[in-house]
py3Dmol code that shows the C-alpha trace and the ligand (Angstrom):
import py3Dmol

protein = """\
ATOM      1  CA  UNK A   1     -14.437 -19.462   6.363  1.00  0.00           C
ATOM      2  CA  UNK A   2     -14.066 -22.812   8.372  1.00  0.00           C
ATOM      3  CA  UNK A   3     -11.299 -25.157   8.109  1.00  0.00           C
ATOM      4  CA  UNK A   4     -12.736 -28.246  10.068  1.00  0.00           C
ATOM      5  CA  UNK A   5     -15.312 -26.820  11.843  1.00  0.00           C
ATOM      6  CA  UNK A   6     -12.789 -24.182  13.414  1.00  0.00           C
ATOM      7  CA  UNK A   7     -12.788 -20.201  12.059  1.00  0.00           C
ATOM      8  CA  UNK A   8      -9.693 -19.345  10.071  1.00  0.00           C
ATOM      9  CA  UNK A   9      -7.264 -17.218  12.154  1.00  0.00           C
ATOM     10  CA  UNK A  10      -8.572 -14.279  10.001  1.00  0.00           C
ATOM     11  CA  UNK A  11     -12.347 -14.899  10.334  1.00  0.00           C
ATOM     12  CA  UNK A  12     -11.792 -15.094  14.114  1.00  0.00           C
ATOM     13  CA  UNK A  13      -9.896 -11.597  14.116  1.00  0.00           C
ATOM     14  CA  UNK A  14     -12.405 -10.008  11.327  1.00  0.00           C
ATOM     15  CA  UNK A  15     -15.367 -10.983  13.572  1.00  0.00           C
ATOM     16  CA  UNK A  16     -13.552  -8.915  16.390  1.00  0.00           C
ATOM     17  CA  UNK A  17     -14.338  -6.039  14.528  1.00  0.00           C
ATOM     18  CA  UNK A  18     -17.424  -4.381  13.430  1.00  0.00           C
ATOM     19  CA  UNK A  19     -18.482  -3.611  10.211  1.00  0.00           C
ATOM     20  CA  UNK A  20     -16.437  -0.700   8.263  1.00  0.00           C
ATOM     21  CA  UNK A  21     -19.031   1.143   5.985  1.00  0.00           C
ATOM     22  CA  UNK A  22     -16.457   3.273   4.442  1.00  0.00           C
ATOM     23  CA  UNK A  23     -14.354   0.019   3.330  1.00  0.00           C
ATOM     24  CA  UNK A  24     -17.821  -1.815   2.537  1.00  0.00           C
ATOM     25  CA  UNK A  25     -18.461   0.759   0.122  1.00  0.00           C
ATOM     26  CA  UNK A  26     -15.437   0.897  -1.300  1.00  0.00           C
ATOM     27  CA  UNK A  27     -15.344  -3.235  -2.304  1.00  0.00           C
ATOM     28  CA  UNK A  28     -19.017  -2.488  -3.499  1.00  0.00           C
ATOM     29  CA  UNK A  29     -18.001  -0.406  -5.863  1.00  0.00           C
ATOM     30  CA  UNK A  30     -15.026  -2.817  -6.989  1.00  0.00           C
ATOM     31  CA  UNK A  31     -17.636  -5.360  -7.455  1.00  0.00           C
ATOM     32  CA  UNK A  32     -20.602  -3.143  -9.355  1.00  0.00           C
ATOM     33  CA  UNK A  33     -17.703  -2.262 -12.060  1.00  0.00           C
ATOM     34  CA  UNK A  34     -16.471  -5.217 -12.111  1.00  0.00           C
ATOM     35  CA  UNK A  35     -12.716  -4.650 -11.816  1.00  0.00           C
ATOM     36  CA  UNK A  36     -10.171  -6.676  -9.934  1.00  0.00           C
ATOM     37  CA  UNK A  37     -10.781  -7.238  -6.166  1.00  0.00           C
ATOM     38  CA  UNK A  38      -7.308  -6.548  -5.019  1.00  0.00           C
ATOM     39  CA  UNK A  39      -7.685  -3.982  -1.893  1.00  0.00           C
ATOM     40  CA  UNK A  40      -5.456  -4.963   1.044  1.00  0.00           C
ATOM     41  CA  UNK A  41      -7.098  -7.304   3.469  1.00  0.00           C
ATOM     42  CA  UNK A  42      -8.855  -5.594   6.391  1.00  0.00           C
ATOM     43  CA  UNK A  43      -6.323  -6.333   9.032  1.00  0.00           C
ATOM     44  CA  UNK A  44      -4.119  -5.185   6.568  1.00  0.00           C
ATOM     45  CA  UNK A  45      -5.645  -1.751   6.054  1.00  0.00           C
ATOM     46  CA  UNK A  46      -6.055  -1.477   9.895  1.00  0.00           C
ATOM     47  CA  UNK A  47      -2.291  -2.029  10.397  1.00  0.00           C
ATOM     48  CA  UNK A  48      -1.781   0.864   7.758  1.00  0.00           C
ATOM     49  CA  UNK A  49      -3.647   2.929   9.721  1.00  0.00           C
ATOM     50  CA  UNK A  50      -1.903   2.189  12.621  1.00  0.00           C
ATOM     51  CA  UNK A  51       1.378   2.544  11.202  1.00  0.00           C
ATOM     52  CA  UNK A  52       0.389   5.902   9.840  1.00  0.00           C
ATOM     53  CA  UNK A  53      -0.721   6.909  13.055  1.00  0.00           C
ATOM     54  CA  UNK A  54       2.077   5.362  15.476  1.00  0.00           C
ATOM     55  CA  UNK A  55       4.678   7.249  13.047  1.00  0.00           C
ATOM     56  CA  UNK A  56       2.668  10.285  13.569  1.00  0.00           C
ATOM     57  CA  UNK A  57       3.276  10.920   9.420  1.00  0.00           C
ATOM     58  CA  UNK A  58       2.102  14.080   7.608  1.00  0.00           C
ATOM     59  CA  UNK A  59       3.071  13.219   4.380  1.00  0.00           C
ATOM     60  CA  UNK A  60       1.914   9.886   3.010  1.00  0.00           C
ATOM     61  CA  UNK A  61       2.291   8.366  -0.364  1.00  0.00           C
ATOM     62  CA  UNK A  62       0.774   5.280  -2.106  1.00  0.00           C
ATOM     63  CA  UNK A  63       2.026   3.879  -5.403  1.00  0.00           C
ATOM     64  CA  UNK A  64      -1.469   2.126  -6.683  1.00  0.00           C
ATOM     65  CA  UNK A  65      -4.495   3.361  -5.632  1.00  0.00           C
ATOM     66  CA  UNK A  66      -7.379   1.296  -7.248  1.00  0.00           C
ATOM     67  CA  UNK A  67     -10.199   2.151  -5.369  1.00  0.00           C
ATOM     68  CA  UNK A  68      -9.237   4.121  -2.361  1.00  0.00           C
ATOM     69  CA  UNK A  69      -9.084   1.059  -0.133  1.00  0.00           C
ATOM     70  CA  UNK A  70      -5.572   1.236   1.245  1.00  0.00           C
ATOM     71  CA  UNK A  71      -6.121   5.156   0.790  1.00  0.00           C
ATOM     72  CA  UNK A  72      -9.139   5.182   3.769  1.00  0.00           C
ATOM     73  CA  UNK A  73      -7.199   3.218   5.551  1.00  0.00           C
ATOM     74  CA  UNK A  74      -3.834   5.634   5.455  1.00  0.00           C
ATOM     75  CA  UNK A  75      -5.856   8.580   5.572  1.00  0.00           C
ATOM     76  CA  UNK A  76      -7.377   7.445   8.728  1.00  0.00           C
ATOM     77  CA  UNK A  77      -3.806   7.415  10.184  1.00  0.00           C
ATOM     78  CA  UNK A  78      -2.620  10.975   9.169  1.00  0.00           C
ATOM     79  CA  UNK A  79      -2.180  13.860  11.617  1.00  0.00           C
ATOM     80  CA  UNK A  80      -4.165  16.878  11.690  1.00  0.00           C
ATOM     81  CA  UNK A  81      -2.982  18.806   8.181  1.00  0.00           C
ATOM     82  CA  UNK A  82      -1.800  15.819   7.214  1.00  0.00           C
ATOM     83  CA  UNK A  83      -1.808  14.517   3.035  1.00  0.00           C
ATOM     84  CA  UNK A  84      -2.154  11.982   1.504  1.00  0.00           C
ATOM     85  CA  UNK A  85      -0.728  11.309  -1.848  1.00  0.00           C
ATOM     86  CA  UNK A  86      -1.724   8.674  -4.605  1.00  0.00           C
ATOM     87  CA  UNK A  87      -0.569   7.488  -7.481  1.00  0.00           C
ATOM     88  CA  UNK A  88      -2.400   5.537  -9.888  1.00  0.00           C
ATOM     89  CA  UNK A  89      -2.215   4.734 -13.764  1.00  0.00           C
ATOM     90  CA  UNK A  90      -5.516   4.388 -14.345  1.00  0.00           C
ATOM     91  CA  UNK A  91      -8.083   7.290 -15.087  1.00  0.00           C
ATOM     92  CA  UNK A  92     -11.029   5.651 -14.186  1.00  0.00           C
ATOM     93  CA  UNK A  93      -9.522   3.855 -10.902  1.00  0.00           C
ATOM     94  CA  UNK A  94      -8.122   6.983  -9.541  1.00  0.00           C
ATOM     95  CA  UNK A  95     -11.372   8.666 -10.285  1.00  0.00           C
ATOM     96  CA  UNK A  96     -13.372   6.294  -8.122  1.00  0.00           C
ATOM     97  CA  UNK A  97     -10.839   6.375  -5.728  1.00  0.00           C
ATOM     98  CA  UNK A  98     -10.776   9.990  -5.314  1.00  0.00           C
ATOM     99  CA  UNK A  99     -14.838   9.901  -4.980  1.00  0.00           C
ATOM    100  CA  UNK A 100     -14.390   6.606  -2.089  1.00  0.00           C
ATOM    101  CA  UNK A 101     -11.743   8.854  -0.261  1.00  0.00           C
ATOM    102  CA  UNK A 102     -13.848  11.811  -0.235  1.00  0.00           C
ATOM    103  CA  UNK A 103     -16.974  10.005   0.387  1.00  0.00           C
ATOM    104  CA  UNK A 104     -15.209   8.526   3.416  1.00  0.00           C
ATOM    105  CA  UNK A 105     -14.323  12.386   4.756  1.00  0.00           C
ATOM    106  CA  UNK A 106     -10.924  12.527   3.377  1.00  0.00           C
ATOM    107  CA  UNK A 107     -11.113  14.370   0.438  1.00  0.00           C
ATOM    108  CA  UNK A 108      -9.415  17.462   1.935  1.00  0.00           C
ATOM    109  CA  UNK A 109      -6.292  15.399   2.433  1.00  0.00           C
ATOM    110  CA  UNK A 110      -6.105  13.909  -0.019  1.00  0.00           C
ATOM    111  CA  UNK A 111      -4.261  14.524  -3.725  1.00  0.00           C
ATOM    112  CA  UNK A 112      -4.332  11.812  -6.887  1.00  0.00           C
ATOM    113  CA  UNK A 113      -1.665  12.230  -9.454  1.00  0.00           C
ATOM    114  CA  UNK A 114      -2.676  10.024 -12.521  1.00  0.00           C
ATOM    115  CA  UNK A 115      -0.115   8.075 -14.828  1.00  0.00           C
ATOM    116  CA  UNK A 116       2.566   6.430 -14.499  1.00  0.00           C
ATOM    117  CA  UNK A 117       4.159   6.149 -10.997  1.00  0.00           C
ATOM    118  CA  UNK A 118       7.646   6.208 -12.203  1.00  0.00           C
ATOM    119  CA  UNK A 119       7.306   9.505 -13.634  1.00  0.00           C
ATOM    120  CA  UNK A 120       5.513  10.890 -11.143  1.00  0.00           C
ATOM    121  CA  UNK A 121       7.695  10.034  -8.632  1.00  0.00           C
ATOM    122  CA  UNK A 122      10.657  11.712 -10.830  1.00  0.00           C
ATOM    123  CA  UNK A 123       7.999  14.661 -10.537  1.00  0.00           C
ATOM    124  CA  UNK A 124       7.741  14.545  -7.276  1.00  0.00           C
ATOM    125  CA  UNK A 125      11.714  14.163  -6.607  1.00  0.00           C
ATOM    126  CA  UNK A 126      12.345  17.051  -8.594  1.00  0.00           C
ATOM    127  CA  UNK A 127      10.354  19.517  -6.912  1.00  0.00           C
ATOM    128  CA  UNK A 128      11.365  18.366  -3.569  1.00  0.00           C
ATOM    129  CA  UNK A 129       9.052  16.982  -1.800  1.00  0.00           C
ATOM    130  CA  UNK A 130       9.385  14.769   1.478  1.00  0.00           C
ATOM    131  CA  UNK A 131       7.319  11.628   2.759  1.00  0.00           C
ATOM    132  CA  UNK A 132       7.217  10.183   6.054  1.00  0.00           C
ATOM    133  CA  UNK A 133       5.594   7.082   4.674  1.00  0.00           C
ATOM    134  CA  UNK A 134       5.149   4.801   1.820  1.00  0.00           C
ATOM    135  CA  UNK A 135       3.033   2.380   0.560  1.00  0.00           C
ATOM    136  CA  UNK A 136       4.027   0.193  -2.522  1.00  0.00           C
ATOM    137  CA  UNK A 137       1.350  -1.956  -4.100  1.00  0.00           C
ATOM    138  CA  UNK A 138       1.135  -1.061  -7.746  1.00  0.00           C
ATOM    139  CA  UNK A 139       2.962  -3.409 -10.796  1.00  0.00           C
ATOM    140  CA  UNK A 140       5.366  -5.438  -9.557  1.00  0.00           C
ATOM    141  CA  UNK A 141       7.865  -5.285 -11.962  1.00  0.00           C
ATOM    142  CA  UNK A 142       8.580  -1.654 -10.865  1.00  0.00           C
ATOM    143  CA  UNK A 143       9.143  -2.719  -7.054  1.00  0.00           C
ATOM    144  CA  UNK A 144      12.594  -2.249  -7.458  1.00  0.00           C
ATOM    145  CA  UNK A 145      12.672   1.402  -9.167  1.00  0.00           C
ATOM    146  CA  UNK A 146      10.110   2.117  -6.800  1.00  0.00           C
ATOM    147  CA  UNK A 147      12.256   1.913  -3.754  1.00  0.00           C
ATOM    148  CA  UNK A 148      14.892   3.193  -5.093  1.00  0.00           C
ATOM    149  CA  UNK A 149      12.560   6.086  -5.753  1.00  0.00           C
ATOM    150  CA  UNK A 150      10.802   6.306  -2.263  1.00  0.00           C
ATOM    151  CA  UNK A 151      14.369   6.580  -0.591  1.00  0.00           C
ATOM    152  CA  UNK A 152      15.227   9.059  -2.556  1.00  0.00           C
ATOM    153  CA  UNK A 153      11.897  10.754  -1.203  1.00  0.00           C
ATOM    154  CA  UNK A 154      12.047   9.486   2.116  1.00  0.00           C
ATOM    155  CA  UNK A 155      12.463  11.944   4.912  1.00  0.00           C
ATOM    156  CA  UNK A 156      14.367  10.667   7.941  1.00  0.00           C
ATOM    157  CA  UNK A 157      13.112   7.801   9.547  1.00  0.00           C
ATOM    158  CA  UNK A 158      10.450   7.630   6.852  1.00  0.00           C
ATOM    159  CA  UNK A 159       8.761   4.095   6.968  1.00  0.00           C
ATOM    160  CA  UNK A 160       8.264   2.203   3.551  1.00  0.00           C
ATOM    161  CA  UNK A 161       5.480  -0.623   3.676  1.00  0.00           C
ATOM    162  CA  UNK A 162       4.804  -3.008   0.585  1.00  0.00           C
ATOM    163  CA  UNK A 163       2.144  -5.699  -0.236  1.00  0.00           C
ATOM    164  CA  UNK A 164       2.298  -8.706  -2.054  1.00  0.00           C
ATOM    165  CA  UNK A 165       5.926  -9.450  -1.825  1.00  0.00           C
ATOM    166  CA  UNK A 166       5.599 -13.413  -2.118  1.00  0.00           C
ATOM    167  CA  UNK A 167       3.137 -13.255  -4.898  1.00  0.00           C
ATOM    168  CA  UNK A 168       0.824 -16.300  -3.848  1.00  0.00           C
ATOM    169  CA  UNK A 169       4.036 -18.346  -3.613  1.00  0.00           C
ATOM    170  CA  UNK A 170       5.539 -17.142  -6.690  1.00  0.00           C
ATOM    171  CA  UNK A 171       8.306 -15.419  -5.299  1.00  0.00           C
ATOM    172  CA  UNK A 172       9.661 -18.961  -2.807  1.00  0.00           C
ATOM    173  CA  UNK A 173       9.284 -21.043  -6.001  1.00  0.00           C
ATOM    174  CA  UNK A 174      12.865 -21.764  -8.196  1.00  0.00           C
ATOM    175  CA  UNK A 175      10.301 -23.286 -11.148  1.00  0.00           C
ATOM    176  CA  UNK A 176       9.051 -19.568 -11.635  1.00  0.00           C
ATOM    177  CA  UNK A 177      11.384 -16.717 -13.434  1.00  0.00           C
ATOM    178  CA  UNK A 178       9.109 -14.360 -15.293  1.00  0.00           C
ATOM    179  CA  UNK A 179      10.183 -10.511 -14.840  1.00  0.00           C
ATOM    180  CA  UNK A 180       7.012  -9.450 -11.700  1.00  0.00           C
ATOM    181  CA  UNK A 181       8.680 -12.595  -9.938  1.00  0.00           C
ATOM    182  CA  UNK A 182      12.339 -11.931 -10.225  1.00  0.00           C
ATOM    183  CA  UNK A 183      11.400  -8.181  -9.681  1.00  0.00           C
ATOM    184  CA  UNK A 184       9.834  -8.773  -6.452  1.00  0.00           C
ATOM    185  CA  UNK A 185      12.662 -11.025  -5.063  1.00  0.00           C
ATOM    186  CA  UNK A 186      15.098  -8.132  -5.759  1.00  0.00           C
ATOM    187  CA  UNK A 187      13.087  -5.776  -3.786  1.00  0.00           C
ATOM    188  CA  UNK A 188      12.851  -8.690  -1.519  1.00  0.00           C
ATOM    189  CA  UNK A 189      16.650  -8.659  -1.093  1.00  0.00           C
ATOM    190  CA  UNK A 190      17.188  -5.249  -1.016  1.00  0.00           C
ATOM    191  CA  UNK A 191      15.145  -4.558   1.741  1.00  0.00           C
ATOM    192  CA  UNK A 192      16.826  -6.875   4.032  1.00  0.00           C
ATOM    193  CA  UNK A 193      20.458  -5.977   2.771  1.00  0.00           C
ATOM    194  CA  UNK A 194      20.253  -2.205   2.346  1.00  0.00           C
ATOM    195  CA  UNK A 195      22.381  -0.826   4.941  1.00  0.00           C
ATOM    196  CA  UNK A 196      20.144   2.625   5.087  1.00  0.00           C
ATOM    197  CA  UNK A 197      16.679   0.476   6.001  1.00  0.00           C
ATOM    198  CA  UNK A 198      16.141  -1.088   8.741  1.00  0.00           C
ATOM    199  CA  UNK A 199      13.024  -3.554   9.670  1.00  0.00           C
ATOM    200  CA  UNK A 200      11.523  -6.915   8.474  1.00  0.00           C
ATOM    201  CA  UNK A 201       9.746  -9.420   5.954  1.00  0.00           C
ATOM    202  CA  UNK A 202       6.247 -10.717   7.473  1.00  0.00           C
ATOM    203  CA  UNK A 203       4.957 -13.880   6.150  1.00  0.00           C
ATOM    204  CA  UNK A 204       1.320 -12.806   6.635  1.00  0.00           C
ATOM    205  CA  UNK A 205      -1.376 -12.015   4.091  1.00  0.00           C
ATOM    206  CA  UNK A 206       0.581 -12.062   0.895  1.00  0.00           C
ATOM    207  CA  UNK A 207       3.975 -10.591   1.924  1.00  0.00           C
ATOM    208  CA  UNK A 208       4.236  -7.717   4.115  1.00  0.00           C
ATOM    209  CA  UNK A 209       7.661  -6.032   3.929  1.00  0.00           C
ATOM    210  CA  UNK A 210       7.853  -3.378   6.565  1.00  0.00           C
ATOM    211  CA  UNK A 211      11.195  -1.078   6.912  1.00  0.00           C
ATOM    212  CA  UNK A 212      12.277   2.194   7.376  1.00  0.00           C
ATOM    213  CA  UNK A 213      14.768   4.878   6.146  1.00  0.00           C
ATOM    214  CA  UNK A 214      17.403   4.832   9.178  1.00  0.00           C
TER     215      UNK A 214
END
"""
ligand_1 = """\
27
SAM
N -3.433 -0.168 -2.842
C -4.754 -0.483 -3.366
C -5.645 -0.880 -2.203
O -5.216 -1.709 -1.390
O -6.776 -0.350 -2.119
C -4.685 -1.615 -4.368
C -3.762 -1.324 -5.503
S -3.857 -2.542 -6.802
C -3.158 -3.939 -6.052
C -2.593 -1.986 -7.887
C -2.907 -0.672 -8.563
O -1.706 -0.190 -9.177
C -3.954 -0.754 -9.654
O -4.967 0.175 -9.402
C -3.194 -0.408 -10.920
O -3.960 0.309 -11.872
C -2.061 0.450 -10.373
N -0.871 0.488 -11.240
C -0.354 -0.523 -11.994
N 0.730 -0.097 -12.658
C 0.922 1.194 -12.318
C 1.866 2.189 -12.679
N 2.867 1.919 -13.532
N 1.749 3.420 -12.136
C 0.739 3.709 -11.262
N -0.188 2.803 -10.888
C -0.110 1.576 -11.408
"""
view = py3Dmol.view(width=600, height=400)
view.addModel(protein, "pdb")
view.setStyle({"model": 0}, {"cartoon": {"style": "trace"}})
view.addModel(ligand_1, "xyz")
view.setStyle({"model": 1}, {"stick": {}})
view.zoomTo()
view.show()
């Protein structure tokens, strides 16, 4: 994309990079069923990865799945006997996203738990299980309950990533009030005044919130 005959900062850094046939894949098949093109961005996903990896994680859990695109990009990240765990609402979404993840050499790694994330997180909580890192990009109205839930699940030091926390602008503007809006800027607030996290907002793509469990 050109603004002015200049690339955009992210068509410059995209172009640095070669294509990703896993990730191609995966927004093919978001396109040939026609359901919502909302993956991270690339840079995104490769910052995931990263993250994953620089934490040196074993146990990773997503909250919204869709396709497996943030899901490639996590498992990339893992340690050897690492896992990955997603949660997703929808039967047909986690289906293809179990088939992209395994398709992309992950599928050994990886576990889907279908329905609703709050009550599989209360699952997951009760039998005791430990993450090292989340990602939270499911409905927004949950954001709140949902790190409430992941610190409750965190193991020390565990790092909790989210996406989308200005909501295309939503979330800076006093003229909007509906309940994914005001959710988001609790979660928003949270984050930075929670005395147990520790880290930062990031203005870039749509919202990047980036802490961990101290
Ligand atoms: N993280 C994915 C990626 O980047 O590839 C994109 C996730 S998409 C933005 C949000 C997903 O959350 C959708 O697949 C949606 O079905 C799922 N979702 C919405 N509400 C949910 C809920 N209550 N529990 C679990 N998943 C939910």
């Amino acid at each position: 994309k050109e603004q002015g005959g200049a690339l955009s900062p992210e068509a410059y850094f995209e172009g640095l990079f070669g294509e990703d046939e896993d990730l191609a894949r995966v927004s093919e098949s978001i396109r040939e069923r026609g359901m919502p093109d909302i993956s991270v961005a690339p840079g995104y996903g490769r910052l995931l990865t990263m993250l994953v990896a620089a934490a040196r994680c074993k146990a990773v859990l997503e909250i919204g799945a869709l396709a497996g695109y943030s899901g490639i990009c996590l498992a990339r990240g893992l340690m050897a006997a690492g896992r990955l765990t997603s949660l997703e609402l929808n039967p047909e979404y986690a289906a293809l996203a179990t088939a992209n993840i395994a398709r992309a050499g992950y599928g050994n790694l990886a576990e889907m738990i279908v329905g609703d994330a709050l009550a599989s997180l209360d699952k997951l909580q009760a039998s005791g299980r430990r993450f090292d890192f989340f990602f939270i990009d499911a409905d927004k109205e949950n954001y709140p309950n949902y790190l409430e839930r992941a610190i409750g699940l965190a193991a020390p030091g565990a790092v909790i990533a989210a996406d989308n926390t200005l909501l295309r602008g939503r979330t800076l503007n006093d003229a909007k009030q509906g309940p994914a809006v005001q959710a988001v800027r609790d979660f928003n607030r949270r984050l930075a005044t929670d005395p147990r996290l520790l880290g930062t907002h990031l203005p870039s793509y749509d919202g990047l919130a980036l802490f961990m469990v101290r």
